[in-house]
C-alpha positions as CSV (number, residue, x, y, z in Angstrom):
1,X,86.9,50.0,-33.6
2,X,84.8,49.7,-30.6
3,X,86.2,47.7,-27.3
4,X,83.9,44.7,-25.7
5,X,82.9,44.2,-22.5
6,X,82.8,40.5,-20.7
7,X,79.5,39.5,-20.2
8,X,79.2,40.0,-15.9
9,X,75.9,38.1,-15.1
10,X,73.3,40.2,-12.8
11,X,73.0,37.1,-9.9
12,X,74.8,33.4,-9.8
13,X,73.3,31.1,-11.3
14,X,72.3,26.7,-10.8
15,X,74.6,25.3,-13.4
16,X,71.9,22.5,-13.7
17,X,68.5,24.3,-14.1
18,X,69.9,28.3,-14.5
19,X,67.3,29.4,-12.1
20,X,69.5,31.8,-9.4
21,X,71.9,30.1,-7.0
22,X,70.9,29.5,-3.5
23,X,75.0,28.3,-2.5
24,X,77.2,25.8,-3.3
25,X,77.8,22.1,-3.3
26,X,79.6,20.8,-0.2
27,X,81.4,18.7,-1.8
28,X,82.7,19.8,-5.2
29,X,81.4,23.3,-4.9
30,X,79.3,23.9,-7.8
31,X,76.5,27.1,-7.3
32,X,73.1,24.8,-7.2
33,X,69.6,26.1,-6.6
34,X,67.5,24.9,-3.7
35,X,65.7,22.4,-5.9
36,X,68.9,21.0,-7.8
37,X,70.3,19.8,-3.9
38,X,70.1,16.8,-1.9
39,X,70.2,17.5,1.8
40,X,72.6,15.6,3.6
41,X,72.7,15.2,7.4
42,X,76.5,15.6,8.2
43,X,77.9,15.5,12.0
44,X,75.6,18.5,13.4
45,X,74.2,20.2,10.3
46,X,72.8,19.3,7.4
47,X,74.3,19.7,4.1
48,X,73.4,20.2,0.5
49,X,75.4,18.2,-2.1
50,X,74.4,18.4,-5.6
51,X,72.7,15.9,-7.9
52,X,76.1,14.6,-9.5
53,X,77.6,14.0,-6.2
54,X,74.4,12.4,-4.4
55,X,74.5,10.3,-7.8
56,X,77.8,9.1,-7.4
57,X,77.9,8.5,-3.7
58,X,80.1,11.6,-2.6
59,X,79.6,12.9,1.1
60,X,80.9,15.7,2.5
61,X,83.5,15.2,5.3
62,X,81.0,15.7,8.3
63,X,79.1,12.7,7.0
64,X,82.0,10.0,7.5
65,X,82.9,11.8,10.5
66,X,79.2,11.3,11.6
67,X,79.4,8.0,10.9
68,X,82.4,6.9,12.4
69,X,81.6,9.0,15.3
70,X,78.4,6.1,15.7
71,X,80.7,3.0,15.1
72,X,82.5,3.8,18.1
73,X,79.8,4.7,20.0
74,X,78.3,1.5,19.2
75,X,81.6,-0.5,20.0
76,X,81.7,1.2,23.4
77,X,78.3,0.5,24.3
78,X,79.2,-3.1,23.2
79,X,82.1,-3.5,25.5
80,X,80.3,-2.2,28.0
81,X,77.3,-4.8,27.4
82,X,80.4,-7.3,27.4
83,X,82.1,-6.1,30.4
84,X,78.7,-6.0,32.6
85,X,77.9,-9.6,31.5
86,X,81.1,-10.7,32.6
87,X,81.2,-9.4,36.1
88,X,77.5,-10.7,36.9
Protein backbone atom coordinates (compact mmCIF):
# COMPACT_ATOMS: atom_id res chain seq x y z
CA UNK A 1 0.00 0.00 0.00
CA UNK A 2 1.46 3.17 -1.10
CA UNK A 3 1.18 6.51 1.19
CA UNK A 4 -0.24 9.90 -0.50
CA UNK A 5 1.02 13.01 -0.57
CA UNK A 6 -1.27 16.40 -0.08
CA UNK A 7 -1.44 18.17 -3.12
CA UNK A 8 1.14 21.52 -2.25
CA UNK A 9 0.30 24.02 -5.11
CA UNK A 10 3.63 25.52 -7.02
CA UNK A 11 2.38 29.49 -6.39
CA UNK A 12 -0.97 31.05 -4.55
CA UNK A 13 -3.50 31.41 -6.44
CA UNK A 14 -6.88 34.27 -7.13
CA UNK A 15 -9.74 32.29 -5.67
CA UNK A 16 -11.89 34.12 -8.23
CA UNK A 17 -10.09 33.70 -11.63
CA UNK A 18 -7.09 31.01 -10.52
CA UNK A 19 -4.58 33.06 -12.33
CA UNK A 20 -1.45 33.55 -9.53
CA UNK A 21 -2.08 35.79 -6.48
CA UNK A 22 -0.68 39.24 -6.50
CA UNK A 23 -1.75 39.58 -2.31
CA UNK A 24 -4.62 39.64 -0.30
CA UNK A 25 -7.81 41.43 0.30
CA UNK A 26 -7.67 44.17 2.90
CA UNK A 27 -10.50 43.54 4.27
CA UNK A 28 -11.32 39.81 4.54
CA UNK A 29 -8.05 38.56 3.26
CA UNK A 30 -8.75 36.46 0.52
CA UNK A 31 -5.36 35.91 -2.16
CA UNK A 32 -6.80 38.02 -5.28
CA UNK A 33 -4.96 38.72 -8.50
CA UNK A 34 -4.34 42.27 -9.76
CA UNK A 35 -7.32 42.19 -12.05
CA UNK A 36 -9.86 40.52 -9.42
CA UNK A 37 -9.16 44.02 -7.00
CA UNK A 38 -10.74 47.20 -6.54
CA UNK A 39 -8.31 49.89 -5.44
CA UNK A 40 -9.35 51.73 -2.58
CA UNK A 41 -7.82 55.00 -1.41
CA UNK A 42 -7.56 54.48 2.46
CA UNK A 43 -5.99 57.35 4.81
CA UNK A 44 -2.35 57.57 2.99
CA UNK A 45 -2.30 54.53 0.70
CA UNK A 46 -4.31 52.93 -1.45
CA UNK A 47 -5.80 49.64 -0.89
CA UNK A 48 -6.98 46.64 -2.82
CA UNK A 49 -10.29 45.00 -1.54
CA UNK A 50 -11.72 42.27 -3.53
CA UNK A 51 -14.84 42.10 -5.72
CA UNK A 52 -17.17 40.60 -2.84
CA UNK A 53 -16.23 43.27 -0.46
CA UNK A 54 -16.33 46.33 -3.04
CA UNK A 55 -19.82 44.60 -3.85
CA UNK A 56 -21.09 44.69 -0.52
CA UNK A 57 -19.72 47.98 0.57
CA UNK A 58 -16.81 46.83 2.95
CA UNK A 59 -13.79 49.30 3.46
CA UNK A 60 -10.92 48.68 5.05
CA UNK A 61 -10.25 50.63 8.38
CA UNK A 62 -7.95 53.44 6.81
CA UNK A 63 -11.00 54.35 4.62
CA UNK A 64 -13.43 55.39 7.63
CA UNK A 65 -10.54 56.73 9.30
CA UNK A 66 -9.93 58.88 6.09
CA UNK A 67 -13.11 59.92 6.09
CA UNK A 68 -13.69 60.95 9.47
CA UNK A 69 -10.42 62.47 9.49
CA UNK A 70 -12.27 65.09 6.60
CA UNK A 71 -15.53 65.56 8.61
CA UNK A 72 -13.57 67.15 11.16
CA UNK A 73 -11.50 68.94 9.14
CA UNK A 74 -14.51 70.32 7.54
CA UNK A 75 -16.25 71.14 10.92
CA UNK A 76 -13.02 73.09 11.95
CA UNK A 77 -12.86 75.02 8.97
CA UNK A 78 -16.54 75.74 9.59
CA UNK A 79 -16.14 77.06 13.02
CA UNK A 80 -13.58 78.91 12.00
CA UNK A 81 -15.74 80.57 9.02
CA UNK A 82 -18.29 81.06 12.05
CA UNK A 83 -15.97 82.50 14.51
CA UNK A 84 -14.36 85.04 11.77
CA UNK A 85 -17.88 86.15 10.77
CA UNK A 86 -18.68 86.90 14.26
CA UNK A 87 -15.85 89.09 15.28
CA UNK A 88 -16.05 91.31 11.94
Amino acid sequence: MSTQQPFTPDDVYCVYCHAPAAGPCAVCGALCCGDCVELVMGLTTRRAVCRSCFEKGRRPAGAWTARRVAWVVAAALAGAGLAAYALK
